[in-house]
DODO-17835 format. One line per 4 residues: number of its first residue (from 1); their letters; for each residue x, y, z of N, C-alpha, C, CB. Coordinates in nm, 2 decimals, decimal comma. Glycine has a CB too. Example, Ala and Ser with C-alpha at 12.3 -4.5 7.8 and 13.67 -1.06 7.14 Angstrom:
BEGIN
1 = as = 1,32 -0,57 0,78 1,23 -0,45 0,78 1,32 -0,33 0,78 1,13 -0,45 0,90  1,28 -0,22 0,71 1,37 -0,11 0,71 1,29 0,00 0,79 1,41 -0,06 0,57
***
This chain:
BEGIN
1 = xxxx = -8,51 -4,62 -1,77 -8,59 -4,51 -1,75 -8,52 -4,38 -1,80 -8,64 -4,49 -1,60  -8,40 -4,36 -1,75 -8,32 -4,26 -1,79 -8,26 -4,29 -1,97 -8,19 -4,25 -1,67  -8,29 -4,36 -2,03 -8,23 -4,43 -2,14 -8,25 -4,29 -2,30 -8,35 -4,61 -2,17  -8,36 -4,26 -2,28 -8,39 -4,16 -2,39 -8,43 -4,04 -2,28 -8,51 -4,22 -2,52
5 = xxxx = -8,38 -3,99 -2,23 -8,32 -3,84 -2,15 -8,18 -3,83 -2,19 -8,33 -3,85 -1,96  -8,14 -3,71 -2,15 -8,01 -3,67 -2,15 -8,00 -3,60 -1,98 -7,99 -3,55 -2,29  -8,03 -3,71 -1,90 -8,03 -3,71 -1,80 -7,91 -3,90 -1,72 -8,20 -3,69 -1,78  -7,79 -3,82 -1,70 -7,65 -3,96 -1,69 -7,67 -3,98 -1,55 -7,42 -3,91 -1,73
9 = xxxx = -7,63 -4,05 -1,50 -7,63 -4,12 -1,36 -7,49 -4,14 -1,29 -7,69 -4,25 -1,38  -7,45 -4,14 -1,15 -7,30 -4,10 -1,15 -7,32 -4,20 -1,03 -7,22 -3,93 -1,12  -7,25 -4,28 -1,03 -7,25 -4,43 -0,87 -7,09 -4,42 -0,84 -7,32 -4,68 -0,92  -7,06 -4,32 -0,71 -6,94 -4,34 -0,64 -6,80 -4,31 -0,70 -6,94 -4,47 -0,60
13 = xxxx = -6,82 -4,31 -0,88 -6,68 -4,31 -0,91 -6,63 -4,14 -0,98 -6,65 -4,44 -1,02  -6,72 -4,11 -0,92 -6,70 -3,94 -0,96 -6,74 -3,83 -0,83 -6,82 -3,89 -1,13  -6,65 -3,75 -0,81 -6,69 -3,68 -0,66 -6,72 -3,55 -0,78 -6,54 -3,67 -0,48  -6,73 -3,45 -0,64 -6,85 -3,34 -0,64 -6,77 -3,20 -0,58 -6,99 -3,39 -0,53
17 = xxxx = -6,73 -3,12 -0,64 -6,64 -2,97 -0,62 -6,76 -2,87 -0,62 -6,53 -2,94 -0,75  -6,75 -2,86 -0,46 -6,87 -2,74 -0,44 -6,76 -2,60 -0,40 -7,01 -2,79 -0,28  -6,75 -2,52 -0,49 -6,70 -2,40 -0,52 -6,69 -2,29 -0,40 -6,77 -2,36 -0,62  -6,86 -2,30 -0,37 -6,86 -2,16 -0,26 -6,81 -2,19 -0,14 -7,01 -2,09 -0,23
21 = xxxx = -6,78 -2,34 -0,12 -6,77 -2,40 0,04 -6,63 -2,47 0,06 -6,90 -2,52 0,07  -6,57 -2,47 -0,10 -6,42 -2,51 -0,12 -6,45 -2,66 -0,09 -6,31 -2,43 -0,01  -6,58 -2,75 -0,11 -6,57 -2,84 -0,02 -6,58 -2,98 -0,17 -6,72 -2,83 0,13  -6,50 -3,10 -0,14 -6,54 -3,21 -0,24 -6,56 -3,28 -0,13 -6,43 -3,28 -0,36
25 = xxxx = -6,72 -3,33 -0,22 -6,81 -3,50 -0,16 -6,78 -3,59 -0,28 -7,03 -3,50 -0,13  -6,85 -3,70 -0,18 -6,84 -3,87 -0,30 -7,00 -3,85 -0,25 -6,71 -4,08 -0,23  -7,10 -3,79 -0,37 -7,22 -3,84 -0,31 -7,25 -3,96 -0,34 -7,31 -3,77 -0,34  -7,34 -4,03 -0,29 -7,34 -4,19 -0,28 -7,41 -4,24 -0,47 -7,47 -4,25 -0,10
29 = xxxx = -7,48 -4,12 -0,50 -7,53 -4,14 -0,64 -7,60 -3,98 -0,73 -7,66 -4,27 -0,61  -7,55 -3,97 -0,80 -7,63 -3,80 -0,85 -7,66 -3,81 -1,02 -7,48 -3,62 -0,82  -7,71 -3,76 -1,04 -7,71 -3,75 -1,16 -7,74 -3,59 -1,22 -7,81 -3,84 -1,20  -7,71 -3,62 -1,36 -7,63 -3,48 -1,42 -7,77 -3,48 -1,54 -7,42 -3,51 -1,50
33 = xxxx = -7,78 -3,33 -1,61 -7,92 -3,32 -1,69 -7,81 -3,23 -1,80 -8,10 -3,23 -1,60  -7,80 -3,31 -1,91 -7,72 -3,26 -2,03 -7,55 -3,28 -1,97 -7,78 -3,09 -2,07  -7,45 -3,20 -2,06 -7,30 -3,27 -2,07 -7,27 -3,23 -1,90 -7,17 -3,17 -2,21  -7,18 -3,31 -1,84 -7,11 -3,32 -1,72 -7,00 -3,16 -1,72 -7,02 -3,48 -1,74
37 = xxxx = -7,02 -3,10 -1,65 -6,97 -3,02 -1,64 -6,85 -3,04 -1,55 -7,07 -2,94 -1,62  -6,74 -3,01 -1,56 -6,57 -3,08 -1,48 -6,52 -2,92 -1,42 -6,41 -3,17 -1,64  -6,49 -2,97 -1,32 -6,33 -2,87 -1,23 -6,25 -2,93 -1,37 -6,23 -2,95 -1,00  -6,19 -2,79 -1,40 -6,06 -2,83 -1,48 -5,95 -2,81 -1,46 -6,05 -2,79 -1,56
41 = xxxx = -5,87 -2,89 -1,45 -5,87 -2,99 -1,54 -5,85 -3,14 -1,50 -5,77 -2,95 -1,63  -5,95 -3,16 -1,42 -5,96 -3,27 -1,34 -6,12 -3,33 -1,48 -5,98 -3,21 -1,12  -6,11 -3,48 -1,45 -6,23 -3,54 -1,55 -6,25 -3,66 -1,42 -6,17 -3,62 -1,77  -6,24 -3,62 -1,32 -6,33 -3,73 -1,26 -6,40 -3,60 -1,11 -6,21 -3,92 -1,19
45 = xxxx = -6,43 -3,49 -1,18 -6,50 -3,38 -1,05 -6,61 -3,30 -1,10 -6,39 -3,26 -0,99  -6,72 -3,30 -1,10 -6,84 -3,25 -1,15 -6,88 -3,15 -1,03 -6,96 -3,39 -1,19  -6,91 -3,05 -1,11 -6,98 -2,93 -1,07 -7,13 -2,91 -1,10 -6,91 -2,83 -1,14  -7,23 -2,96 -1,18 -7,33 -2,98 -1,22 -7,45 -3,07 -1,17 -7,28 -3,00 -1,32
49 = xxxx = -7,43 -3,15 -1,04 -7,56 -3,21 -1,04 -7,71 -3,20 -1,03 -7,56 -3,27 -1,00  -7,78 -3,28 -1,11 -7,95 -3,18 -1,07 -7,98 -3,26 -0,96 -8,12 -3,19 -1,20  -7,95 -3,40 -0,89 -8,03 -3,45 -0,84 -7,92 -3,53 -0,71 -8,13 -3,53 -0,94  -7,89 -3,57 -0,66 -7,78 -3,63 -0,52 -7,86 -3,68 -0,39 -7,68 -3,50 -0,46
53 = xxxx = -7,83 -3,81 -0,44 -7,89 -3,94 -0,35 -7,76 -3,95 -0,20 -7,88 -4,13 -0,48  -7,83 -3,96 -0,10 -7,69 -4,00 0,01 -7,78 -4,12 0,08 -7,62 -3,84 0,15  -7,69 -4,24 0,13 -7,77 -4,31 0,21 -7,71 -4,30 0,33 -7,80 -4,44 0,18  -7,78 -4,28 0,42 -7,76 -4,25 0,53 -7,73 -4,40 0,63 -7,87 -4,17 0,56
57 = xxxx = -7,59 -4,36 0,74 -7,54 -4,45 0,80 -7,56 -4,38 0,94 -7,40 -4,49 0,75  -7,51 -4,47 1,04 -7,51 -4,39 1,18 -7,38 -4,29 1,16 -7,49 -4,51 1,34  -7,30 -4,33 1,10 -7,21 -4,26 1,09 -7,22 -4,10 1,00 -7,12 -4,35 1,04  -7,29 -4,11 0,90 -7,29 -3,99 0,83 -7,45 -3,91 0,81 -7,23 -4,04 0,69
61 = xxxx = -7,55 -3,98 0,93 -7,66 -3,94 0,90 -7,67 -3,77 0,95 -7,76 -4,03 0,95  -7,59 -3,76 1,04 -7,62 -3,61 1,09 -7,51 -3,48 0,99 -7,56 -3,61 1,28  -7,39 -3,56 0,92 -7,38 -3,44 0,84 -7,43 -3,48 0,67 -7,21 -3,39 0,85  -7,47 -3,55 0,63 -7,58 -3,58 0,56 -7,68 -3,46 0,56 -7,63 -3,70 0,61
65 = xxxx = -7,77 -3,43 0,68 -7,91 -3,35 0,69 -7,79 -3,23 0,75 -8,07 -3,43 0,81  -7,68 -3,19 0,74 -7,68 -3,01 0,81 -7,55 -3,03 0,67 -7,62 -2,95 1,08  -7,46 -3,01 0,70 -7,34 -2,96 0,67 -7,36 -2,99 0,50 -7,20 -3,03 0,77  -7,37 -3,12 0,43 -7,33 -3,18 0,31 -7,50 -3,10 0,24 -7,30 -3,39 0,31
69 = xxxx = -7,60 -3,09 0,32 -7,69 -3,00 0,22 -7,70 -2,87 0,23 -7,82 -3,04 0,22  -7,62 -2,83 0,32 -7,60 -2,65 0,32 -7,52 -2,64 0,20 -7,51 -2,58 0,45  -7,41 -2,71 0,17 -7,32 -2,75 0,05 -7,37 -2,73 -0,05 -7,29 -2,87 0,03  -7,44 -2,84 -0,10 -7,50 -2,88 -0,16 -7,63 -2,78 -0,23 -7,51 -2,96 -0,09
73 = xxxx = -7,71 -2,70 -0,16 -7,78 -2,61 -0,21 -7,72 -2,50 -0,27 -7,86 -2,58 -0,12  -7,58 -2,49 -0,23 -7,54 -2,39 -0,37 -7,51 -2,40 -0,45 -7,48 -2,32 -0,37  -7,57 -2,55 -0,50 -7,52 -2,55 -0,65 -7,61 -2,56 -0,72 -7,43 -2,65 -0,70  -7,60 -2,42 -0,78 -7,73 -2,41 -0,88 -7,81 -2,44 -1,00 -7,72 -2,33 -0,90
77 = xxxx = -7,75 -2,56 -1,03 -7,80 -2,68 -1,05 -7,91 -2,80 -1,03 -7,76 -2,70 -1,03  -7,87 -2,79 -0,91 -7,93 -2,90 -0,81 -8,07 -2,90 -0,77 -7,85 -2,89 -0,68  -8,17 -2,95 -0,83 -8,32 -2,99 -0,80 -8,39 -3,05 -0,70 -8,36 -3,06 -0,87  -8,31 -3,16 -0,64 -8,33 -3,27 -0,57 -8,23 -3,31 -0,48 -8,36 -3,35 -0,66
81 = xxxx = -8,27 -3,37 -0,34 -8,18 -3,37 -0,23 -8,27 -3,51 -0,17 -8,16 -3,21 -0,13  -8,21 -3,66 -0,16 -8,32 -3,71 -0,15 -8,15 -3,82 -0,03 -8,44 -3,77 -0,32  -8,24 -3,86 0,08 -8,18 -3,93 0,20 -8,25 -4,07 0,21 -8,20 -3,84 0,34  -8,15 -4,14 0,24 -8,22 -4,26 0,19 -8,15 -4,34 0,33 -8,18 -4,32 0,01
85 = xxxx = -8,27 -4,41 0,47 -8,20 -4,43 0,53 -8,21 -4,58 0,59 -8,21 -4,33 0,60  -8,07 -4,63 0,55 -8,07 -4,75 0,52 -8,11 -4,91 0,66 -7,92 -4,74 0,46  -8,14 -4,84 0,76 -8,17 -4,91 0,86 -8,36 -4,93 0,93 -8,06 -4,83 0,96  -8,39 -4,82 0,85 -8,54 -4,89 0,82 -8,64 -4,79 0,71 -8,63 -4,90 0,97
89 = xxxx = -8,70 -4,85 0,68 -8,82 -4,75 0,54 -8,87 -4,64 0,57 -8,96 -4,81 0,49  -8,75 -4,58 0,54 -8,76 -4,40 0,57 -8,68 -4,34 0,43 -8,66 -4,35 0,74  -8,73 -4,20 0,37 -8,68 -4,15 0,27 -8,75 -4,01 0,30 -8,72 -4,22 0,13  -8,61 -3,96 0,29 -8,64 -3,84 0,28 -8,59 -3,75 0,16 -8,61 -3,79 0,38
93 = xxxx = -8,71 -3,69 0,07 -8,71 -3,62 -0,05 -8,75 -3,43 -0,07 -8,82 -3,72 -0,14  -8,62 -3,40 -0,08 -8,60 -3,26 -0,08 -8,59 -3,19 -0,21 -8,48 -3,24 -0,01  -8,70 -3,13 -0,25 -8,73 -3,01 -0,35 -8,71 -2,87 -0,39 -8,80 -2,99 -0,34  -8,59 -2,83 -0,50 -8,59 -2,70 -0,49 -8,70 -2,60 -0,55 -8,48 -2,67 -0,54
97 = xxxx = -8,75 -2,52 -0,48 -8,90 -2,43 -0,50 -8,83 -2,30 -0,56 -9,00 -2,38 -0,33  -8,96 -2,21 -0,57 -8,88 -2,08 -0,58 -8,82 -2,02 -0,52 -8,93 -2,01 -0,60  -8,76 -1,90 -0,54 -8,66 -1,80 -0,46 -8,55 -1,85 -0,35 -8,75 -1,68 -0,39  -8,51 -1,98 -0,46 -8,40 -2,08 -0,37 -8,43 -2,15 -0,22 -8,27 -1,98 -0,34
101 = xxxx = -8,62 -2,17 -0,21 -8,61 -2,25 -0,08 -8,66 -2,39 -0,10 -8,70 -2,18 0,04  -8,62 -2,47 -0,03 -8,63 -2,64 -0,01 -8,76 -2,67 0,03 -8,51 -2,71 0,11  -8,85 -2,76 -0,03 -8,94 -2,83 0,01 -8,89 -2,98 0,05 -9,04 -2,82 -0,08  -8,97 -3,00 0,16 -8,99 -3,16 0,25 -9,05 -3,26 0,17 -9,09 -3,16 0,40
***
């Protein structure tokens, strides 16, 4: 599906340097829209994603939904915020709207 986009896909082996919050994640899956943008001079730390998948555990579901998407929304980039929770058929898919607010 992603094959003829210039839309890459990132699974676990590249973390995530969020600038305003000083903070690096391993998001569980994100993908990037055109070249990968790097902390330099590091090539495994992307600054750029449009979209960041987390699945949610008992362990990480509460900073998952507060702390990692307060993060997360300041990268201005980032389109999509989608939770994926692995203990029963639940998804939750987060939207960036105008004047920087999140749709449900």
């Amino acid at each position: 599906m992603l094959r003829k986009t210039d839309i890459k896909s990132c699974v676990g082996d590249l973390r995530l340097w969020i600038p305003q919050y000083r903070q690096y994640t391993y998001p569980d899956v994100f993908l990037i829209r055109g070249q990968p943008v790097f902390q330099e001079p590091c090539t495994d730390t992307i600054l750029n994603p449009c979209l960041i998948v987390e699945v949610l555990s008992k362990f990480t579901k509460d900073r998952d939904r507060t702390d990692k998407f307060r993060y997360y929304r300041s990268i201005t980039e980032l389109q999509e915020y989608v939770l994926i929770n692995q203990y029963k058929t639940e998804i939750e898919h987060y939207t960036k709207a105008e004047g920087n607010s999140w749709l449900f």
